[in-house]
VOPAGU-2260 file (C-alpha; in pm, 1 decimal, decimal comma):
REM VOPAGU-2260
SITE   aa  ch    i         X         Y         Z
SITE  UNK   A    0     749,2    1820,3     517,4
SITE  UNK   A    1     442,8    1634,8     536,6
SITE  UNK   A    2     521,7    1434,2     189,9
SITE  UNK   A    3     877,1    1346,2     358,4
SITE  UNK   A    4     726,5    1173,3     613,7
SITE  UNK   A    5     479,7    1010,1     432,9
SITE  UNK   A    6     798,8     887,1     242,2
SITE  UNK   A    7     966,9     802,9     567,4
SITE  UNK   A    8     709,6     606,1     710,5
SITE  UNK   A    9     679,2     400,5     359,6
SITE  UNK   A   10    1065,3     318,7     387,4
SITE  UNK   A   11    1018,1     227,6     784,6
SITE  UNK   A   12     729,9      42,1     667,5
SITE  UNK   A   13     959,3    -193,0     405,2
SITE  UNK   A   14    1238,8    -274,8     604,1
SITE  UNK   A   15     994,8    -405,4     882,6
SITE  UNK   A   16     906,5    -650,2     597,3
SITE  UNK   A   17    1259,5    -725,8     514,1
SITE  UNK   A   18    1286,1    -761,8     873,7
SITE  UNK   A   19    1047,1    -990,1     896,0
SITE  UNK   A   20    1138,9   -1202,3     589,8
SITE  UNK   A   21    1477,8   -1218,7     790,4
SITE  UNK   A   22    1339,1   -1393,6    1067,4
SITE  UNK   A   23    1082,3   -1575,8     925,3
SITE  UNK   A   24    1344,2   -1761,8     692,6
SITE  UNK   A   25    1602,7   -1773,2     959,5
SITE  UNK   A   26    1817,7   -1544,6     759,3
SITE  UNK   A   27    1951,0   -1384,6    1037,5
SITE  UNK   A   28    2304,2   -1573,2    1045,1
SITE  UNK   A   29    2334,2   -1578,4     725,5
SITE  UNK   A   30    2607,9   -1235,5     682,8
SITE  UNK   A   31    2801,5   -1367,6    1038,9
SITE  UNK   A   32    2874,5   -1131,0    1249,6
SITE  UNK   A   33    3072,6    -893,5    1042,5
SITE  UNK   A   34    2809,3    -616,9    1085,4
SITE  UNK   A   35    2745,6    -404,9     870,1
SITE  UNK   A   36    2857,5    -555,3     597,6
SITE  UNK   A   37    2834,0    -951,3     511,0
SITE  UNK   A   38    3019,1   -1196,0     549,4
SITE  UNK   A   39    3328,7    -947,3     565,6
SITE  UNK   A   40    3225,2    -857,9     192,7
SITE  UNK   A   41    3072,7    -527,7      53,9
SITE  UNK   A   42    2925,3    -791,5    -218,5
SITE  UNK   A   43    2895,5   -1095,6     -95,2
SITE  UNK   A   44    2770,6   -1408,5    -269,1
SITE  UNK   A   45    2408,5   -1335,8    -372,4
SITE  UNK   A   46    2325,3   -1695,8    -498,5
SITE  UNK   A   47    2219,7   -1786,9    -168,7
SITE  UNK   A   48    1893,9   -1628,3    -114,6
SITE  UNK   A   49    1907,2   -1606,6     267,6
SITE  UNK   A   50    2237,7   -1375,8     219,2
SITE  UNK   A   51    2038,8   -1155,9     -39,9
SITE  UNK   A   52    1757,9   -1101,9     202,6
SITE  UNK   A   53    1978,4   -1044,6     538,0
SITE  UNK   A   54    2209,3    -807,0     299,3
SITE  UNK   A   55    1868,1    -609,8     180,9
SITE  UNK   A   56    1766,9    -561,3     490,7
SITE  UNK   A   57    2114,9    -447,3     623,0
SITE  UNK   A   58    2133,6    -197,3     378,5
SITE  UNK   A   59    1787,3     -46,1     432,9
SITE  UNK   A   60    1877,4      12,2     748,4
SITE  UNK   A   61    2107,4     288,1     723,6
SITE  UNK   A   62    1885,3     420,6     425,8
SITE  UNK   A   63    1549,8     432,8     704,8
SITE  UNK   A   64    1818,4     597,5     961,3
SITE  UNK   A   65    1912,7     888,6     732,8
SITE  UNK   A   66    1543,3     938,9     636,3
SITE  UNK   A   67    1443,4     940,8     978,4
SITE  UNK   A   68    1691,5    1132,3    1088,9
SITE  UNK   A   69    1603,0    1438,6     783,4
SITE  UNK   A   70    1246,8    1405,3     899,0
SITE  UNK   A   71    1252,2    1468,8    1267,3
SITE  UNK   A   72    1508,7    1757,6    1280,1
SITE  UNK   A   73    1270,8    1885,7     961,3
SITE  UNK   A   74     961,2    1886,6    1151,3
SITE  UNK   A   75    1161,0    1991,5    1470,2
SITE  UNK   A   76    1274,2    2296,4    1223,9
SITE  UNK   A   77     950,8    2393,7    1096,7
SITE  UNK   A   78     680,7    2354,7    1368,1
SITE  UNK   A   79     927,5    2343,0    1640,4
SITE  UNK   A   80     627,6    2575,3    1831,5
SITE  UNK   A   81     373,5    2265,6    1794,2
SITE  UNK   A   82     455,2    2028,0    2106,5
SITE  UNK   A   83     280,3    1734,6    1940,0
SITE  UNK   A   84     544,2    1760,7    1695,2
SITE  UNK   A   85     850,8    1796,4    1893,1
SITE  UNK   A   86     751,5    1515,1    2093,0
SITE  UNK   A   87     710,7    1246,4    1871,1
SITE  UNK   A   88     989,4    1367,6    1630,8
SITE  UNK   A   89    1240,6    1351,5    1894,7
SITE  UNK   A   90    1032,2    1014,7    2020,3
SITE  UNK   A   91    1119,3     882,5    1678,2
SITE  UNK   A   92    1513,9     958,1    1701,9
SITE  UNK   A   93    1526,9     831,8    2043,1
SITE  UNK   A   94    1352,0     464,4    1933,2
SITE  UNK   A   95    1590,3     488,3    1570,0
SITE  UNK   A   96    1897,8     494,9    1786,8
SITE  UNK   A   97    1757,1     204,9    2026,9
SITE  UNK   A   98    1666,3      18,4    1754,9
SITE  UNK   A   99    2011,3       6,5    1578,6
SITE  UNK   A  100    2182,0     -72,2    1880,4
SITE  UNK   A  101    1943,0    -358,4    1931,4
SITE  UNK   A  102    1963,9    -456,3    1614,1
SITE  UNK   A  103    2354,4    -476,6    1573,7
SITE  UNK   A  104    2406,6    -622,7    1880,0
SITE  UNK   A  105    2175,8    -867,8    1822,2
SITE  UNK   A  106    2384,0    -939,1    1480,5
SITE  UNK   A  107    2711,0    -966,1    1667,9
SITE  UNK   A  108    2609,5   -1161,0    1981,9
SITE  UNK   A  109    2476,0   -1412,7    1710,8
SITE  UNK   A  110    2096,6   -1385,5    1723,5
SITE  UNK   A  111    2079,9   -1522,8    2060,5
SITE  UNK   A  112    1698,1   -1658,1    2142,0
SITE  UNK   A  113    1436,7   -1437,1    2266,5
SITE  UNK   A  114    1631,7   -1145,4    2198,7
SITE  UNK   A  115    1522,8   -1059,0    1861,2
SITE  UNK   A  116    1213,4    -960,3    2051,8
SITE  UNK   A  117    1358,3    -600,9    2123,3
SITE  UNK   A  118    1435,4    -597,5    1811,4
SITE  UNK   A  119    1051,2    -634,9    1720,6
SITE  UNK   A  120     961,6    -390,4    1992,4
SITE  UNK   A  121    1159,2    -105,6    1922,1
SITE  UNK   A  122    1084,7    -139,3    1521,1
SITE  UNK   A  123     702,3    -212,6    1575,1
SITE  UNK   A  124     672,1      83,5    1810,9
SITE  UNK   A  125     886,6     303,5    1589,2
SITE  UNK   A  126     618,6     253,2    1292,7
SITE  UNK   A  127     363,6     369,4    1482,9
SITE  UNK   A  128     543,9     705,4    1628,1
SITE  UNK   A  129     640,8     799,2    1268,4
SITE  UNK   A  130     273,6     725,7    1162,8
SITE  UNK   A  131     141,1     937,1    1414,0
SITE  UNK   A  132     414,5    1238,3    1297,1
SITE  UNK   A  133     292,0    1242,7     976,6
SITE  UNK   A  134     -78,0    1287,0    1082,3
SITE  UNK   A  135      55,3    1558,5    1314,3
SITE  UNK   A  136     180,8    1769,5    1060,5
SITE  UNK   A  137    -192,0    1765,1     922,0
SITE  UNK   A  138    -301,0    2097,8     935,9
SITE  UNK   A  139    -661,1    2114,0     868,8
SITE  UNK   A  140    -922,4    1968,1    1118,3
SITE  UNK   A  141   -1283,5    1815,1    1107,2
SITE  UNK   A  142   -1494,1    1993,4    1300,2
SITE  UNK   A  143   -1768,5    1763,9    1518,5
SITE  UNK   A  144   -2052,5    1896,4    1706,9
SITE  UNK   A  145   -2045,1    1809,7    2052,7
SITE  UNK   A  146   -2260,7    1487,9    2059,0
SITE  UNK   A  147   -2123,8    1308,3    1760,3
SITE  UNK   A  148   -1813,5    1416,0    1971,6
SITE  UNK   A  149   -1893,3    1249,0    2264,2
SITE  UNK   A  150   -2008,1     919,3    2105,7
SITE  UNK   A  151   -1680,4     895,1    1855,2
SITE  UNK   A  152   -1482,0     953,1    2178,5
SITE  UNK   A  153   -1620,0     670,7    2311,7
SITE  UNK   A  154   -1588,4     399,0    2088,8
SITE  UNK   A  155   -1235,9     584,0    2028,5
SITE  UNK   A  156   -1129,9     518,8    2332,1
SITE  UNK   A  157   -1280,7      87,5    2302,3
SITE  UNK   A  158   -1027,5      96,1    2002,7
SITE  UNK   A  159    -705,1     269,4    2146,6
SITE  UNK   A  160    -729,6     -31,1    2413,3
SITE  UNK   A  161    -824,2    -327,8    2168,2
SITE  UNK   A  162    -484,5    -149,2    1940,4
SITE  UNK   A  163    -303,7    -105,6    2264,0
SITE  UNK   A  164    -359,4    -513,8    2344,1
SITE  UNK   A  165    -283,8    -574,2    1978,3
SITE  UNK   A  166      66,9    -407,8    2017,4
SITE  UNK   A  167     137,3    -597,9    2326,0
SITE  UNK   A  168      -1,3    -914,8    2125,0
SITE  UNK   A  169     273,2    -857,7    1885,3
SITE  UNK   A  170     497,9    -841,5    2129,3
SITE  UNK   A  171     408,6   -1167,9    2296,3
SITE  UNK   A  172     373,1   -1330,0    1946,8
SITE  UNK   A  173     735,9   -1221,5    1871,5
SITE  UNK   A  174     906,7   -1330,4    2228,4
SITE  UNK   A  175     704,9   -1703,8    2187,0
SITE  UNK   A  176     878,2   -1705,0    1843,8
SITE  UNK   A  177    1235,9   -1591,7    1935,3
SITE  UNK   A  178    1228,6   -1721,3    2288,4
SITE  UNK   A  179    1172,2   -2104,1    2095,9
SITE  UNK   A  180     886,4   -2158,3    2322,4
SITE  UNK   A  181     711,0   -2217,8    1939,5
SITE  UNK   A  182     947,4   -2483,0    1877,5
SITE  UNK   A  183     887,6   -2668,2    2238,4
SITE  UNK   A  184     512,5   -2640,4    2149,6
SITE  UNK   A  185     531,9   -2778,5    1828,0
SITE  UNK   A  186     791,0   -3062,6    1886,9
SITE  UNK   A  187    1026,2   -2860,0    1659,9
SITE  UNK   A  188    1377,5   -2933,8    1725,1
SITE  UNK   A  189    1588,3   -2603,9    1766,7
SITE  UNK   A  190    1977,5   -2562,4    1880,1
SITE  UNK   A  191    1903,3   -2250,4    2166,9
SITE  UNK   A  192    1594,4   -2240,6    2383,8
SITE  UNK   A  193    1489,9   -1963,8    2614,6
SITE  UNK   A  194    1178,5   -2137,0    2715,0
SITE  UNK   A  195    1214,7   -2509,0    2761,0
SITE  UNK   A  196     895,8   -2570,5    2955,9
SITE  UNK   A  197     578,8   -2719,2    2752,3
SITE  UNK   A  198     357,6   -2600,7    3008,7
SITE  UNK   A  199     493,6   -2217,9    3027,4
SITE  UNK   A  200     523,2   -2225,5    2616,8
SITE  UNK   A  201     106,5   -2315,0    2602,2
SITE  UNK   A  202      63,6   -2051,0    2916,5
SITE  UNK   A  203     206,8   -1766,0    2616,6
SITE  UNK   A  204      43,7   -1926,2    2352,9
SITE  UNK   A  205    -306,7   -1908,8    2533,8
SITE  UNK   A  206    -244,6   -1600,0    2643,6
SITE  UNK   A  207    -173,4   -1460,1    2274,7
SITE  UNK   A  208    -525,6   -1630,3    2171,5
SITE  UNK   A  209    -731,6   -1488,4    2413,6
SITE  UNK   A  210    -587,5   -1143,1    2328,7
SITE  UNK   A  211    -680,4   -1220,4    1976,1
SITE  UNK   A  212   -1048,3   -1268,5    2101,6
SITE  UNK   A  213   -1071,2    -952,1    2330,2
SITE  UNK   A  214    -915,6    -734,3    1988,9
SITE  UNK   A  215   -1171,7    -827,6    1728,1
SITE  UNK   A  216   -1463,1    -771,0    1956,6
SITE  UNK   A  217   -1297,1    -453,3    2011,0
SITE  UNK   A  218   -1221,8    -420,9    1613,3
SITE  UNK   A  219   -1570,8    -498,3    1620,4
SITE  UNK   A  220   -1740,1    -213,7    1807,1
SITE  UNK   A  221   -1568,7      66,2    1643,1
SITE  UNK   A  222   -1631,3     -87,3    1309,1
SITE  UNK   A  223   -1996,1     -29,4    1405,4
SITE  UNK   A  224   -1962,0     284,7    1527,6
SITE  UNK   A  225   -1721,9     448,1    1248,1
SITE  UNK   A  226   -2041,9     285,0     991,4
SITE  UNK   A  227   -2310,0     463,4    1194,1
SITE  UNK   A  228   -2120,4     800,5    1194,2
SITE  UNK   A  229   -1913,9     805,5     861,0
SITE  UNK   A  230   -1629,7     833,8     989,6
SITE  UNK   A  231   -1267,9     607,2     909,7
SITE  UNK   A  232   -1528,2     366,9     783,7
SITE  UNK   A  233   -1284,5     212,9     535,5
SITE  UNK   A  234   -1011,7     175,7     770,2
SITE  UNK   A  235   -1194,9      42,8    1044,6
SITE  UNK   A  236   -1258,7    -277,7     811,9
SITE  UNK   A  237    -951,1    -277,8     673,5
SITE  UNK   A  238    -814,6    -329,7    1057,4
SITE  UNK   A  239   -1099,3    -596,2    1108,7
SITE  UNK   A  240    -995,4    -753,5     800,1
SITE  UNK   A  241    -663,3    -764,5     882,4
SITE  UNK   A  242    -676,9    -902,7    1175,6
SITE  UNK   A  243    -907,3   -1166,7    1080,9
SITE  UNK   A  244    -655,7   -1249,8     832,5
SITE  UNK   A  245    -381,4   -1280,4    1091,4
SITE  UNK   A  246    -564,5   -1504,6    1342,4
SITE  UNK   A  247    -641,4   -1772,2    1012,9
SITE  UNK   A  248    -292,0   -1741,4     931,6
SITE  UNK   A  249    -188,3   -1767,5    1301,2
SITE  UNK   A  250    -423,2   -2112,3    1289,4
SITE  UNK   A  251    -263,9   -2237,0     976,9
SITE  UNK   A  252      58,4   -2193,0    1136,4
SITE  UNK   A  253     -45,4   -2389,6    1420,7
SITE  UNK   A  254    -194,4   -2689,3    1200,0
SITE  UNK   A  255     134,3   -2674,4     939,6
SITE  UNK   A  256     407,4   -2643,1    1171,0
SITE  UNK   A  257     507,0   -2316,7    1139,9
SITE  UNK   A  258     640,0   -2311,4     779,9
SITE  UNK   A  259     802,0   -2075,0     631,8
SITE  UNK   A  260     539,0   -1912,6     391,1
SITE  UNK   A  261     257,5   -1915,8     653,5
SITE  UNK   A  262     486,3   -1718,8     894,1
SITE  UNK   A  263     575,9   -1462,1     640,1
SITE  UNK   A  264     266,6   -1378,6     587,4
SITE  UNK   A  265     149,8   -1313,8     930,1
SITE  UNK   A  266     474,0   -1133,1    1010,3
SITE  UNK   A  267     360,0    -926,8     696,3
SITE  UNK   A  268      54,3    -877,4     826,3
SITE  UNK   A  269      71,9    -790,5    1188,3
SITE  UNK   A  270     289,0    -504,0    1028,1
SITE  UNK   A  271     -13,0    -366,1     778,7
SITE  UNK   A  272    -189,2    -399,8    1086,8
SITE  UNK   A  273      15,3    -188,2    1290,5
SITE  UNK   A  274      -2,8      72,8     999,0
SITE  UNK   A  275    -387,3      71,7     981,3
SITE  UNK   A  276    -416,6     118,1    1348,6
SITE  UNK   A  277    -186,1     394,5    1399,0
SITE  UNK   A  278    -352,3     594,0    1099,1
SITE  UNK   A  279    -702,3     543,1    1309,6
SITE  UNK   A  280    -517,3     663,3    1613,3
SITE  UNK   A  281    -330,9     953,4    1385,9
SITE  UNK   A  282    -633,3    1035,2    1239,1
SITE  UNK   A  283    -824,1    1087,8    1556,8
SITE  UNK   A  284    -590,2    1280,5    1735,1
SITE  UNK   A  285    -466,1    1535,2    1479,3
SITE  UNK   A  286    -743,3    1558,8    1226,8
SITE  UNK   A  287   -1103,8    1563,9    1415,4
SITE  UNK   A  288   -1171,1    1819,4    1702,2
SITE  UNK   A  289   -1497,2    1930,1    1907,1
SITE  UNK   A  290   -1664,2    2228,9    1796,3
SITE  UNK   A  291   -1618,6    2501,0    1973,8
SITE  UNK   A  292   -1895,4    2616,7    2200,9
């Protein structure tokens, strides 16, 4: 069960990346609104590359959905007895279904602006709750005495709130994309605005900045710390790294004008981000434990 989730995770993982292509090369109108298929064809025409990436990602979805699906009734099945389990296997079929909806609606309502944002949210957050499933179905534990205990706890608990802001980040990076209020800031003409107002669209953007700031130092600390006591010391820079990635890409953006290519890759990114994070988190919450006394 534990290598079907793995799997599971890995399929989630790729159509958040066709996802992202999607909106990153405004792909998203490119089937109509003939969900799910394209264009009112089973094969539509594939020569135009914004239909082959749309289609892709329409068909992964009910491929992730199945897979899902298999994967929480499994682990429901077999360690139905573990509440860990239950929860975030029935957390996981709860955020597949409000995901769909989210996602065909916003397909047939015509990708209005800022409403792709759910669609963000619901995905992002499903990543991490299938992440964390397949680190609950981890079995064996690390053992830690009780004052390495108390000091990984600690600089545990500075990275579950610099990940936490870093979710939320996402978020906020995704609604002052969808919502246009990236187009108002960058004199970038678009045909529907949410946010019209210059002033409100810089309020976001600082806003997502100084989050930026507050998550490396955090990033930061528990690099430190996970060096000092050997322990997730190669993803702890591989999260730092990331992120440092995504705030020069975020820059570039800024200084290009939002092109295509930069935007990819930071969509790309924040989700190998997300990944990273929620394998720290996993792997503090269902693989070390305090020695008993």
């Amino acid at each position: 069960m534990k290598k079907f989730s793995i799997l599971t995770t890995f399929v989630t993982f790729l159509a958040l990346i066709l996802g992202n292509l999607v909106v990153a090369t405004n792909s998203g109108d490119a089937c109509g609104t003939s969900w799910p298929f394209c264009n009112g064809s089973v094969i539509p025409d594939f020569t135009d590359y914004h239909v082959l990436i749309e289609y892709s990602h329409r068909l992964m979805v009910p491929l992730l959905a199945v897979l899902t699906f298999i994967n929480a009734v499994g682990a429901i099945y077999k360690h139905r007895k573990r509440k860990t389990v239950l929860i975030l296997a029935m957390l996981s079929l709860g955020l597949l279904v409000f995901q769909s909806l989210v996602g065909g609606f916003n397909v047939l309502l015509g990708t209005p602006p800022g409403f792709t944002t759910l669609d963000v949210t619901f995905s992002q957050i499903l990543l991490i709750v299938l992440v964390l499933l397949s680190y609950s179905l981890h079995e064996k534990k690390i053992e830690l005495g009780r004052t390495s205990w108390s000091t990984i706890s600690m600089s545990y608990r500075t990275f579950i709130i610099g990940f936490s802001i870093y979710v939320m980040q996402v978020i906020l990076g995704a609604f002052f994309k969808h919502s246009r209020a990236s187009n108002v800031m960058l004199d970038i003409p678009a045909v529907e605005y949410l946010i019209k107002s210059e002033a409100i669209a810089n309020m976001v953007y600082s806003l997502h900045w100084v989050a930026t700031i507050v998550i490396l130092v955090a990033a930061v600390w528990f690099v430190i710390y996970a060096s000092k006591f050997k322990y997730h010391v190669t993803l702890s820079w591989l999260y730092l790294f990331s992120l440092l990635l995504n705030a020069v890409v975020g820059f570039v953006i800024v200084v290009t004008g939002n092109v295509v290519v930069a935007s990819s890759i930071h969509m790309i990114l924040s989700t190998v981000t997300m990944v990273i994070g929620a394998s720290i988190l996993g792997g503090y919450w269902f693989k070390l434990q305090k020695k008993p006394i």
